[in-house]
N, C-alpha and C positions, 0 to 999 in steps of 0.2 A: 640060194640066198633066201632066206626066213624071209614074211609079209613082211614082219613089223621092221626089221633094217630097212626094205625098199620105203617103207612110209617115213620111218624117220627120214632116210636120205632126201627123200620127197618134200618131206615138212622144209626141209633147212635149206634146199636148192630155191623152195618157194619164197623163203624169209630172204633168203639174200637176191633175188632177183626185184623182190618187193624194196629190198631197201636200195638197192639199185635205179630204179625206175623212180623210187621218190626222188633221190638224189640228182639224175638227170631233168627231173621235170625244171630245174632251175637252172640248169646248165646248158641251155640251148643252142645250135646252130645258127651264129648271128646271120652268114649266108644264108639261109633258110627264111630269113625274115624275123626271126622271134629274138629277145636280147634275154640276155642273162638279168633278172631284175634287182640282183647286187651290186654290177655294175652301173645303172643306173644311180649312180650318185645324185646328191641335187647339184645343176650346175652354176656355179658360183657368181653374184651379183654384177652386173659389169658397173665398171666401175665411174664415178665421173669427175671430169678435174675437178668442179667445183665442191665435191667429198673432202677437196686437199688444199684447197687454197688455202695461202695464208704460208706463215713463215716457218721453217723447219729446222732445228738442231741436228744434225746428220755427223754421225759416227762412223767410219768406215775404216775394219778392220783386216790388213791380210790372210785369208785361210791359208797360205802354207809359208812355208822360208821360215829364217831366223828373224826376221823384221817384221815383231808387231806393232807398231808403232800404229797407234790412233790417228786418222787423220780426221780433221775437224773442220767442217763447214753449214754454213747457212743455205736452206736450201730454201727460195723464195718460189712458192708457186701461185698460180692464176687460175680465175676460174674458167681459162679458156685454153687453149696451146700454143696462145702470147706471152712473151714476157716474163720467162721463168728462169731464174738465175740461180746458179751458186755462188757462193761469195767464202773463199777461205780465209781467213784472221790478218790484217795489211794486206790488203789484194783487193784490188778492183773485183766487179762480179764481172762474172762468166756465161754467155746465155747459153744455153741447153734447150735443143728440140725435144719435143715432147708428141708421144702419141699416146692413145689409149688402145689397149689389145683385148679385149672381157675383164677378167679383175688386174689385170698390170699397166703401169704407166709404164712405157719403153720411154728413155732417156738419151740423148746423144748431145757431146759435148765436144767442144774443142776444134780444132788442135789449141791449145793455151800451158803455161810455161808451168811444170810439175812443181808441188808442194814436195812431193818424195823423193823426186832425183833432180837435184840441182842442177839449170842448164842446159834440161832436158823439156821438147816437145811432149805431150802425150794428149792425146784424145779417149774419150771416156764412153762408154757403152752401157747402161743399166737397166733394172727394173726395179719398180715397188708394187707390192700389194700394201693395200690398208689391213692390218694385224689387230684386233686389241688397241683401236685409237695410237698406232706404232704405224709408221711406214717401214717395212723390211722388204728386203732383196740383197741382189747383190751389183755391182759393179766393176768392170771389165775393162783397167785401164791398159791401152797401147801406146807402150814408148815410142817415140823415132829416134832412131839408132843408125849408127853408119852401117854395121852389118844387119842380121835378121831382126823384123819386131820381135821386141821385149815386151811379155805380158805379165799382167800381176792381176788377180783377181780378190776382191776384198766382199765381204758380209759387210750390208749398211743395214743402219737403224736409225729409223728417226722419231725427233719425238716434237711435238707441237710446241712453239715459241709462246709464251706468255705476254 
């Protein structure tokens, strides 16, 4: 084999060893101690009830089945993890526990008598982040049923009461 093949081949093993090596210098072995500095995201504001107090127009629509039907309620919160209620259109309000988790309010509801299945117990499971002056998440209602829970999960959105 000629010089200049082995220097070429030489050149090009060097080029891609080089772009190699640059490549990993960001891709680090987190075990090793050092993090990837892409993953380094900024980690997101935690959040606090008093960001949310005050009254909420809440949307809550099912992501699957043939039934999208809107369901529509007031969603009254605090600036503490007192005293936060839902309130659906003729219906008494509804209180919901309430935590704060980094940027989510975790919601727990119920058991109280379903706007969507007549008749029917359900208790309710959600979260919101603050979006865009938007509360969004979702919510994770479970029916009681004579046979297995019945679950539905719905997209909410809320938007601040005037």
């Amino acid at each position: 084999m000629s010089t200049m093949h082995r220097c070429t081949r030489l050149a090009i093993c060097m080029a891609l060893l080089a772009a190699c090596a640059k490549a990993d210098k960001t891709a680090s072995d987190s075990a090793a101690g050092t993090v990837d500095s892409a993953a380094m995201a900024p980690v997101p504001k935690t959040i606090a009830f008093a960001d949310v107090a005050g009254k909420w127009n809440v949307v809550a629509i099912p992501l699957s089945g043939a039934d999208t039907t809107a369901t529509r309620y007031i969603l009254t919160a605090t600036g503490d993890n007192t005293g936060w209620t839902i309130t659906f259109p003729k219906r008494a309000p509804v209180a919901v526990q309430v935590e704060v988790s980094g940027d989510s309010i975790i919601t727990t509801s119920g058991p109280y008598d379903s706007v969507r299945r007549k008749g029917t117990q359900v208790t309710t499971n959600g979260t919101f982040r603050l979006q865009d002056g938007k509360l969004v998440g979702s919510t994770t209602a479970h029916y009681k049923t004579k046979s297995a829970d019945s679950v539905l999960t719905l997209k909410v959105e809320g938007t601040k009461a005037m």
